[in-house]
N, C-alpha and C positions, 0 to 999 in steps of 0.2 A: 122467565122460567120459574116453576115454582120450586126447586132448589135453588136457587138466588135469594127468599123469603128468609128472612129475621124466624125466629121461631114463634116471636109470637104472633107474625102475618100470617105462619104457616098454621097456626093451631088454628086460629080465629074460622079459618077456611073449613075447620074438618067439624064432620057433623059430630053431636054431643057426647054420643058414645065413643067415641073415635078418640075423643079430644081427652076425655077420661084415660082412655087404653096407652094415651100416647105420655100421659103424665104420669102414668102408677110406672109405664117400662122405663123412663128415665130413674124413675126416683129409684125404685126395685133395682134395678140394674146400678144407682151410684152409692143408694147409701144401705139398701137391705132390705129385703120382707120385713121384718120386724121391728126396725127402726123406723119405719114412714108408716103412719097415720093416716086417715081417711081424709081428713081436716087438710093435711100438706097435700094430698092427690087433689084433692079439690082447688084448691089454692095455685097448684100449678095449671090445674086443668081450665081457670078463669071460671070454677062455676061453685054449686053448693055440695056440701055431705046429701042434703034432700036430693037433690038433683043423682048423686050418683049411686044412690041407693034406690032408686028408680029404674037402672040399669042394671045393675049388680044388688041380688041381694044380701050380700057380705061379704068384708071387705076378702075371703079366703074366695070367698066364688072372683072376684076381679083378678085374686093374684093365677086362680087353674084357668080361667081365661088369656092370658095376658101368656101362659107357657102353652095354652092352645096353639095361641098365635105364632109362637117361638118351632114349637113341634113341626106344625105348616111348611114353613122354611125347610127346612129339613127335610121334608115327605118331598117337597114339588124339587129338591134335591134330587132324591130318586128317581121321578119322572121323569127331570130334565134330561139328566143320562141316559137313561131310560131309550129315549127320543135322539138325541144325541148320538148314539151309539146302536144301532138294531141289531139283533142276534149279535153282538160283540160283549158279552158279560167281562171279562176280562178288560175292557176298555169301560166299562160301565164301573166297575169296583173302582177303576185308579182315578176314574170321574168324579168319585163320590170323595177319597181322599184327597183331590185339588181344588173339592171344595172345602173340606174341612182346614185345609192347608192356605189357604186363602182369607177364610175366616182368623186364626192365629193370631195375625197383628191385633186386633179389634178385642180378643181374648186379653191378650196382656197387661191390657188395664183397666177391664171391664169386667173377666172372670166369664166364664161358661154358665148361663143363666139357670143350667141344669144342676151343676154339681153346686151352686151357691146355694139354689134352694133348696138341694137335700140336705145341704148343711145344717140349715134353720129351721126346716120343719121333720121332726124325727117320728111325727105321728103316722104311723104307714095306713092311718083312715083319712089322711089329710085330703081335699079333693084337688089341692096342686098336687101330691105326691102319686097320689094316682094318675093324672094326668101325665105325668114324666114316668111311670112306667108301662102305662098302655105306650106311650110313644117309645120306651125304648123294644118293649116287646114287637112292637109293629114291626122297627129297624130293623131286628135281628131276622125279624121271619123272610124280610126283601134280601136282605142280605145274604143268607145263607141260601134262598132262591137263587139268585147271579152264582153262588156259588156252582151251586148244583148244573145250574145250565153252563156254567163254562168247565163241565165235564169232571171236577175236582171230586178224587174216591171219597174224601170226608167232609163234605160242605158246611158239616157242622164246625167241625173243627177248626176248618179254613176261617167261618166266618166267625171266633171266636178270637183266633187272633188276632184279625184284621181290627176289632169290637176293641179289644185292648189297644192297640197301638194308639188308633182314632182317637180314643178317651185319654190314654194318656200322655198323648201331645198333647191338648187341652192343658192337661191338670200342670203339665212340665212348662207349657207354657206358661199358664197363670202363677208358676210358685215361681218362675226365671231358674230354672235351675240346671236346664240344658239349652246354647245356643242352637242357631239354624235350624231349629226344631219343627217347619215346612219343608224343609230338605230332606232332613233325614226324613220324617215322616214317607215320603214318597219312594224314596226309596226300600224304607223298611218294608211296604204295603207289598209296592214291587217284587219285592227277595218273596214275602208269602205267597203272592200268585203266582211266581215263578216256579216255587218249591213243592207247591200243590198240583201243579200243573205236569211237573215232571216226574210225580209220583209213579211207583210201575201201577200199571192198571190202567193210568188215565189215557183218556181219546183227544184226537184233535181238535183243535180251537170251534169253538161252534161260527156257523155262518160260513 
């Protein structure tokens, strides 16, 4: 089985660009955007700086690539629930929090690949940092969609707190600063769809 593969059986296998993408999210994600060099992606990637500047034409277009990729995850997130759950928006939002809730462990010692690179690139012309706000602007618009379809009077609002919670489990994760923080998370999500839901005005569960 190919998770059985050593890393470097597994890289050997992936075609060039791939093998690139697969060495800059290692290095990105252990030691930093600004720390790893083109020369180390290379180096990990078993190829040349020539070679991957044939793919990428700078090393900032590989890192808004590379949170493409990360963003992705994320999106086909929403779809999965999405699918998962039909006309059940309410089952689709606590979907989305058992994914982020699942993710957590992998956060703790690795950092949320979002808020590290906001950290390091403060240029809001950067083409990563755009990349991480088109994706977070995407988020909020499905989000506060599910809102709205699971009948909530302010779906904006709903989906503003729900935005906070998500993000800072992340952040409460990566600093350790709050245990069981999958737990709570789910239940906090819970308590806001529950609070939004019983608001006066609102209609029954759709579906």
């Amino acid at each position: 089985m190919a998770s059985t593969l050593s890393r470097p059986g597994r890289v050997a296998k992936l075609p060039p660009r791939e093998r690139v993408l697969d060495a800059a999210e290692e290095l990105f994600q252990r030691e930093g955007i600004r720390q790893v060099g083109v020369q180390a992606i290379a180096d990990r990637a078993e190829t040349t700086k020539m070679a991957i500047y044939r793919h990428f034409e700078t090393k900032d277009a590989l890192v808004a690539e590379w949170l493409r990729i990360v963003a992705a995850d994320y999106r086909a997130a929403f779809d999965r629930v999405e699918t998962e759950h039909p006309d059940r928006p309410e089952e689709q939002i606590l979907g989305l929090a058992r994914f982020i809730a699942e993710g957590l462990p992998a956060i703790s010692y690795r950092g949320c690949p979002f808020i590290n690179s906001l950290a390091e690139l403060p240029d809001r012309l950067h083409p990563a940092r755009q990349v991480i706000e088109d994706h977070k602007a995407h988020q909020a618009r499905r989000l506060i969609g599910m809102c709205a379809e699971a009948q909530m009077p302010d779906p904006v609002q709903a989906a503003a707190e729900i935005t906070f919670v998500l993000e800072g489990a992340q952040v409460s994760t990566q600093n350790g600063s709050i245990d069981q923080t999958g737990d709570r998370l789910m239940r906090i999500v819970g308590g806001i769809v529950d609070r939004h839901r019983s608001h006066p005005g609102a209609h029954g569960a759709a579906g």
